[in-house]
C-alpha positions as CSV (number, residue, x, y, z in Angstrom):
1,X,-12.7,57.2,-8.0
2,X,-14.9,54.3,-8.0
3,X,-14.1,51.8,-5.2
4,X,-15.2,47.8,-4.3
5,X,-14.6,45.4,-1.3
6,X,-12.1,42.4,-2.0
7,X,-10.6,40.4,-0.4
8,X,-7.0,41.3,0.2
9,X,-4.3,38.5,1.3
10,X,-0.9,40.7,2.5
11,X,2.1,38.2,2.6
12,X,4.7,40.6,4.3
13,X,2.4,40.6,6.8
14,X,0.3,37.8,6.7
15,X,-3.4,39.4,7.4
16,X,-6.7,38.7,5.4
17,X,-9.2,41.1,5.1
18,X,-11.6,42.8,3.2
19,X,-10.8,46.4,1.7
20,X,-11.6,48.9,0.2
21,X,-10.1,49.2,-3.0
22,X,-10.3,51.0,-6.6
23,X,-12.3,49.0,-9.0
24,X,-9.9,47.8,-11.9
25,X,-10.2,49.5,-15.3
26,X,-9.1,47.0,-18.3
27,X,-6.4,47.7,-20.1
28,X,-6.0,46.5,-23.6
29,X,-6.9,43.2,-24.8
30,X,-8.5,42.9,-21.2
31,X,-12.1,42.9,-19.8
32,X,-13.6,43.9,-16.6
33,X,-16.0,41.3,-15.2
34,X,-18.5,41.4,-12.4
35,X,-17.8,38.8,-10.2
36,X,-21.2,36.6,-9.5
37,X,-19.5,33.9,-7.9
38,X,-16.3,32.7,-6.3
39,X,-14.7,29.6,-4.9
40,X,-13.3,28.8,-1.9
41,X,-10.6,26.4,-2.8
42,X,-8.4,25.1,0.4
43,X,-5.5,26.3,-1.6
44,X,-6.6,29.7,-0.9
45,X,-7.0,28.9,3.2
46,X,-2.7,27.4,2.2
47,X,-2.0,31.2,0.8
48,X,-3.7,33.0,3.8
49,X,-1.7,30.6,5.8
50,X,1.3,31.0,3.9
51,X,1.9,27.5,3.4
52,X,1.5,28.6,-0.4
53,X,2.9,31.7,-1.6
54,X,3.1,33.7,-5.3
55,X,5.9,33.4,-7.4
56,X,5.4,36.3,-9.9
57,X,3.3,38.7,-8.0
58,X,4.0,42.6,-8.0
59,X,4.2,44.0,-4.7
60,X,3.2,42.1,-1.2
61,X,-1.0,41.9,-1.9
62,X,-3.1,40.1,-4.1
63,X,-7.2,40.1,-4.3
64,X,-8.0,35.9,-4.1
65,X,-9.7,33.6,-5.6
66,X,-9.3,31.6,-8.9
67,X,-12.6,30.0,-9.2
68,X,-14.6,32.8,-10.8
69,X,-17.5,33.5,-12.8
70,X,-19.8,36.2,-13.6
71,X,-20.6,39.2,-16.7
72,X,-19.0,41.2,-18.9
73,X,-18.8,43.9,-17.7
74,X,-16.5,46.9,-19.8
75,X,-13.9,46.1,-22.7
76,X,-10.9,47.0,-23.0
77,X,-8.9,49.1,-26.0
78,X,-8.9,46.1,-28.9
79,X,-11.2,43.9,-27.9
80,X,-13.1,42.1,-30.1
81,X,-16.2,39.4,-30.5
82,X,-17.1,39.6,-26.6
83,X,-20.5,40.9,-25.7
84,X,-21.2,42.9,-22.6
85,X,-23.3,40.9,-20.2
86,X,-22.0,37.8,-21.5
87,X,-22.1,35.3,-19.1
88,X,-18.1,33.6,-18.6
89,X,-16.3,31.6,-16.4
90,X,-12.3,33.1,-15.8
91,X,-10.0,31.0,-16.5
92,X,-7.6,30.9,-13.8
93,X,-4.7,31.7,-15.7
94,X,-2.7,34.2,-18.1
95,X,0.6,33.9,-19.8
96,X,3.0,36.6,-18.6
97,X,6.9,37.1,-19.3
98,X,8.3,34.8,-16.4
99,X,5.6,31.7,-17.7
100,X,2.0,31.2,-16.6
101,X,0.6,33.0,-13.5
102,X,-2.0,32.4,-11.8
103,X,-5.2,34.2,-10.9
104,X,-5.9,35.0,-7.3
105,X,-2.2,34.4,-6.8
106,X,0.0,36.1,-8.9
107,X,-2.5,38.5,-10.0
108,X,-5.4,39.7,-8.6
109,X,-8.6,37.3,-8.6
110,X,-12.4,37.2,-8.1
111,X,-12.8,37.5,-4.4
112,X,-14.0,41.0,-5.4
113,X,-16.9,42.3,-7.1
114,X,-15.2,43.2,-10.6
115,X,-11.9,41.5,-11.2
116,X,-9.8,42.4,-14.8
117,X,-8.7,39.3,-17.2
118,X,-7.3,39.4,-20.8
119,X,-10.2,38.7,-22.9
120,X,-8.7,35.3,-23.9
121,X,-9.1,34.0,-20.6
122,X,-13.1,34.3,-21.2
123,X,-15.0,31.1,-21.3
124,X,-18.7,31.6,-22.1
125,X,-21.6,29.7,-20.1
126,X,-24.6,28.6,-20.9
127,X,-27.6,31.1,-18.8
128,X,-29.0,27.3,-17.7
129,X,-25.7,26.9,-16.2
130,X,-25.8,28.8,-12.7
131,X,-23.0,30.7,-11.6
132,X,-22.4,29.0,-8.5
133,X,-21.8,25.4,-10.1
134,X,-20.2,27.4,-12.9
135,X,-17.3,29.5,-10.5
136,X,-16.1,25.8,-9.0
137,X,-15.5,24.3,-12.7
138,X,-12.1,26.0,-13.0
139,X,-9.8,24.1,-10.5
140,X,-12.1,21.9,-8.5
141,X,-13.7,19.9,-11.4
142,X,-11.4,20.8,-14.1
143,X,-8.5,19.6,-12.3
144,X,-9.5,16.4,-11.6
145,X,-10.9,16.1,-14.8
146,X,-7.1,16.8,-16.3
147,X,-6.1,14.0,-13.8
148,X,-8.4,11.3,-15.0
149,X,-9.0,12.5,-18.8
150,X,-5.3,13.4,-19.6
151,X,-2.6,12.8,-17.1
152,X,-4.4,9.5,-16.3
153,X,-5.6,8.3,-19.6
154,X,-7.9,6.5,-17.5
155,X,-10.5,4.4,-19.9
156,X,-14.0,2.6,-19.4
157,X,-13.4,-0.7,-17.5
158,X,-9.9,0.3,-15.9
159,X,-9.8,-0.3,-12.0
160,X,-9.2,2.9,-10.0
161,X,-8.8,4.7,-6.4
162,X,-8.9,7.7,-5.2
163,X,-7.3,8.6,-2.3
164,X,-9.0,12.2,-0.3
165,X,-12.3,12.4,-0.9
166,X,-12.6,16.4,-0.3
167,X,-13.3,18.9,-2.8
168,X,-11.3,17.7,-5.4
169,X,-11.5,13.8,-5.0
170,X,-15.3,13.9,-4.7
171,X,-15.4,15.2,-8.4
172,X,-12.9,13.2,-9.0
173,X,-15.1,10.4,-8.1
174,X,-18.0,11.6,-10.2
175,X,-15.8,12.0,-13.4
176,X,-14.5,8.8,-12.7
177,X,-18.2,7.4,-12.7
178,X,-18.8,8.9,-16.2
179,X,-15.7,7.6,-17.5
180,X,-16.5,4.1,-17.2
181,X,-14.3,3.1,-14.4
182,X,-14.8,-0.1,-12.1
183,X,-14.7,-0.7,-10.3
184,X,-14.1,3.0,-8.2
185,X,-12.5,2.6,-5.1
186,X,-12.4,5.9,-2.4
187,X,-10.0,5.9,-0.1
188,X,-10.3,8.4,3.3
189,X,-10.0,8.3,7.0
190,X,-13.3,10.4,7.8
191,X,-16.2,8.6,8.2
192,X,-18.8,11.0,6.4
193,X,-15.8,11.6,3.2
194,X,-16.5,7.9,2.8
195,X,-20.0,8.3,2.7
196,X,-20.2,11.4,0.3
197,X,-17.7,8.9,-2.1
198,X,-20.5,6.7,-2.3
199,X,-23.1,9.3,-2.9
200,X,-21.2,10.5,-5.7
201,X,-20.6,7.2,-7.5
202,X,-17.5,5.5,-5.9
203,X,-18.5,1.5,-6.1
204,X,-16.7,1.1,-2.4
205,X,-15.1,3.6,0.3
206,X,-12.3,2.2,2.5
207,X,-10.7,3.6,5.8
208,X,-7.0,3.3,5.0
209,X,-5.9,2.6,8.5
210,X,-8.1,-0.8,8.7
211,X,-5.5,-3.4,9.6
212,X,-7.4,-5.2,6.5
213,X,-7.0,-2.7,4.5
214,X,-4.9,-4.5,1.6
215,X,-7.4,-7.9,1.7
216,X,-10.6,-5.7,1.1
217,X,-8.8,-3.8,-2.2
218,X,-7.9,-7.4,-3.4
219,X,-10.9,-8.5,-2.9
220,X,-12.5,-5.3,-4.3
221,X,-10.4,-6.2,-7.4
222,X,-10.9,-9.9,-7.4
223,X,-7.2,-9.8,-6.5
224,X,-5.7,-7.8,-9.7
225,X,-5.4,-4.6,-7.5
226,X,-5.7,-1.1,-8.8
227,X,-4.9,0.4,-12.7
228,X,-4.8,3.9,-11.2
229,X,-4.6,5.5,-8.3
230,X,-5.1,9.3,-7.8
231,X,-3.7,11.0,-5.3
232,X,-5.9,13.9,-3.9
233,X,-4.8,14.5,-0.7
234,X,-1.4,15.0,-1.1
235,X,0.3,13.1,1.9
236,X,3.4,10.8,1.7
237,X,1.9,7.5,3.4
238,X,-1.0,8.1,1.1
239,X,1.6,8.0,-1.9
240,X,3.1,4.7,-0.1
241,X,0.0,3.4,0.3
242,X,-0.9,3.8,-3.1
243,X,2.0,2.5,-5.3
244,X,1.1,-0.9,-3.2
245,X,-2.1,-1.3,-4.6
246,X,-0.9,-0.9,-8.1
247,X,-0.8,-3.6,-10.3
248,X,1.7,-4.1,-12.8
249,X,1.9,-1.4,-15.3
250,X,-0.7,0.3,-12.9
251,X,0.1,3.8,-12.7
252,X,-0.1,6.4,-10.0
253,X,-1.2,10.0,-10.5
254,X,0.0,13.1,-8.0
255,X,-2.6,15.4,-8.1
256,X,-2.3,16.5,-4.3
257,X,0.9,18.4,-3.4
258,X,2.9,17.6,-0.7
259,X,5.8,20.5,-1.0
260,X,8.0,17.1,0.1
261,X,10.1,14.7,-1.6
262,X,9.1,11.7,-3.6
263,X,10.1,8.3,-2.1
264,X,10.0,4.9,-3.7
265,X,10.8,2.3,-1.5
266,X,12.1,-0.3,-2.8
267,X,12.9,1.3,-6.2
268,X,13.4,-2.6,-7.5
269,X,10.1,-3.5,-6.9
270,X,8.7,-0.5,-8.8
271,X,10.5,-1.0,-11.5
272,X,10.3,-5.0,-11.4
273,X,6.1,-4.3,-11.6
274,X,6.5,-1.9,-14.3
275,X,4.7,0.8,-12.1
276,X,4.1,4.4,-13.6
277,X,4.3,7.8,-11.6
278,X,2.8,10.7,-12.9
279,X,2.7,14.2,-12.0
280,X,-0.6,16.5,-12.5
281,X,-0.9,20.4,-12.0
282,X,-4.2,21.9,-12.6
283,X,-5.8,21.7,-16.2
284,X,-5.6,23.4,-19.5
285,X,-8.3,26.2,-21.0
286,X,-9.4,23.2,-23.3
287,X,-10.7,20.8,-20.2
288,X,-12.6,23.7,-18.6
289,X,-14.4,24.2,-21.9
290,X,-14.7,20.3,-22.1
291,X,-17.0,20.3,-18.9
292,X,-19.0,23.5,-19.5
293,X,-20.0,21.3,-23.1
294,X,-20.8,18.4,-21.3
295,X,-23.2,19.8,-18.9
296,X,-24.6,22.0,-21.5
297,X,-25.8,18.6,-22.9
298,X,-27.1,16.9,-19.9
299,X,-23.6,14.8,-19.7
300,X,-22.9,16.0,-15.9
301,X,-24.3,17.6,-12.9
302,X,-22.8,20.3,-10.2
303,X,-25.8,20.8,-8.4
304,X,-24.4,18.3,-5.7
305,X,-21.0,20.2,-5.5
306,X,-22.2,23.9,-4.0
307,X,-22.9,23.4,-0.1
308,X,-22.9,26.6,1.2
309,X,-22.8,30.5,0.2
310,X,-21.9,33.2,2.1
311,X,-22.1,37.0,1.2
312,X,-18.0,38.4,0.3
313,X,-18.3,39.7,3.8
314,X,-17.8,36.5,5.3
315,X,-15.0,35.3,3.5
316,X,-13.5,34.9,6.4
317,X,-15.9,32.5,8.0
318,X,-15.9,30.6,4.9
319,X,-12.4,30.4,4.5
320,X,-12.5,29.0,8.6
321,X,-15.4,26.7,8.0
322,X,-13.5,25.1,5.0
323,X,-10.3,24.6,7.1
324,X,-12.6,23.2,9.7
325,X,-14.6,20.8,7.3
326,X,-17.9,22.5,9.2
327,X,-20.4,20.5,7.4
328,X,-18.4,18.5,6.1
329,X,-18.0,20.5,2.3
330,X,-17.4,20.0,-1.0
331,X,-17.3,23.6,-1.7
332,X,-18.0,27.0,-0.3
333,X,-18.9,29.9,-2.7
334,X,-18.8,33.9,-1.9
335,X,-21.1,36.2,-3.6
336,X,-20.0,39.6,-3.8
């Protein structure tokens, strides 16, 4: 039997590490793909701390990783208009009876070197489009991109912050730019987060615990304050923080998950200023394709967003130095 290394996350009893295993043969409707490229996604350091956990999985291990790309590699029974060697991006997702699962989580994902997917999950890539910037595209771009282009509705012109300025918010930032927004405000307590915002298009970068903190976004917004805020980070007082710089009619977007309660305080106020609150999760099939077509045509750029690699190996060390913020990234990427 053919085997590969992956690496395995065991939540009865909590150890990561990289195995041995069988390499997956597709069943129907499915595809094997060699894995070129994987994200590290600080959901997956959550999981292998078991702040996160799966809700459909089989069993009590799971291969990670749900930012994926690489080749086709074998077909499964049934499958139709995919070529082998294709170059594709995973989508990390696939409908199964108890609702959508996700990859790396519920199901075994790409930090492996073949992974199995139904064919519908295939997104193709240009060969222009490395596989590096193309494995991050699925979560850490596509998901703020779902914040901004359809949770948000956010349009050319329309005021906006973004609160976290990690892997998520700095994209978020750079869709943002291409939107149209202004101006773009970041918002994050570390020093060199504020200055990647600014590399990556945000118009000004505020440290939230300045006792001025309030006068600089009125004057930032010639005293209108904010259309949209986007929460990356995922923290209550970043959530408090935020519904006070909205305008009226501004809305909020929760991107970042907290795993607490929602607070408004006071509820009169919010409602008084008309204020919006609305939740985001991930993205659909639809945005991922959205992005791979826009930089396909010159529209945007990921070259910025891959700061280091590291050999499947070393997930571990990746997985540390993301935890860490060593260097200070905006994401890490094995290569089996």
């Amino acid at each position: 039997m053919a085997t590969m290394l992956a690496g395995r996350m065991n939540f009865a009893t909590g150890e990561f590490g990289i195995k041995e295993v069988p390499v997956p043969e597709p069943g129907p409707g499915e595809v094997r793909v060699k894995v070129r490229a994987a994200g590290v996604c600080l959901s997956d350091v959550h999981l292998i701390q078991r702040l996160l956990g799966p809700l459909m999985l089989d069993g009590d291990e799971v291969t990670l990783g749900h930012e994926v790309a690489g080749t086709v590699e074998s077909l499964g029974a049934g499958v139709t208009g995919v070529e082998l060697g294709t170059p594709v991006i995973v989508f990390a997702g696939k409908q199964m009876p108890a609702g959508l699962a996700t990859l790396g989580v519920d199901y075994d994902g790409g930090w492996a070197e073949y992974l199995v997917t139904p064919a519908s999950t295939l997104i193709p890539i240009p060969e222009s489009l490395s596989f590096e910037q193309a494995a991050v595209i699925p979560d850490a771009v596509s998901t703020p991109w779902g914040a901004v282009s359809w949770t948000g509705k956010v349009t050319a012109g329309e005021s906006v912050g973004v609160w976290g300025v990690g892997g998520l918010g700095v994209h978020g930032v750079q869709l943002l730019r291409f939107v149209g927004a202004a101006p773009i405000i970041a918002v994050d307590p570390v020093p060199a987060a504020r200055a990647r915002a600014l590399e990556f298009g945000a118009d000004l970068a505020l440290d939230p615990a300045q006792p001025d903190f309030m006068d600089q976004m009125r004057a930032a917004t010639g005293g209108a304050l904010l259309d949209v805020a986007i929460d990356f980070a995922g923290f209550a007082p970043v959530r408090t923080q935020a519904l006070e710089c909205l305008r009226v009619g501004g809305r909020l977007v929760l991107t970042g998950i907290s795993g607490g309660p929602i607070n408004i305080d006071p509820d009169t106020i919010f409602q008084y200023m008309r204020k919006q609150l609305l939740g985001h999760y991930g993205s659909e099939p639809r945005h991922v394709t959205e992005l791979v077509n826009l930089v396909k045509l010159g529209r945007l750029d990921f070259s910025r967003s891959i700061t280091r690699t590291y050999p499947l190996s070393e997930a571990a060390t990746a997985v540390n130095d993301l935890e860490n913020k060593v260097g200070n990234p905006v994401r890490l990427v094995l290569i089996p």
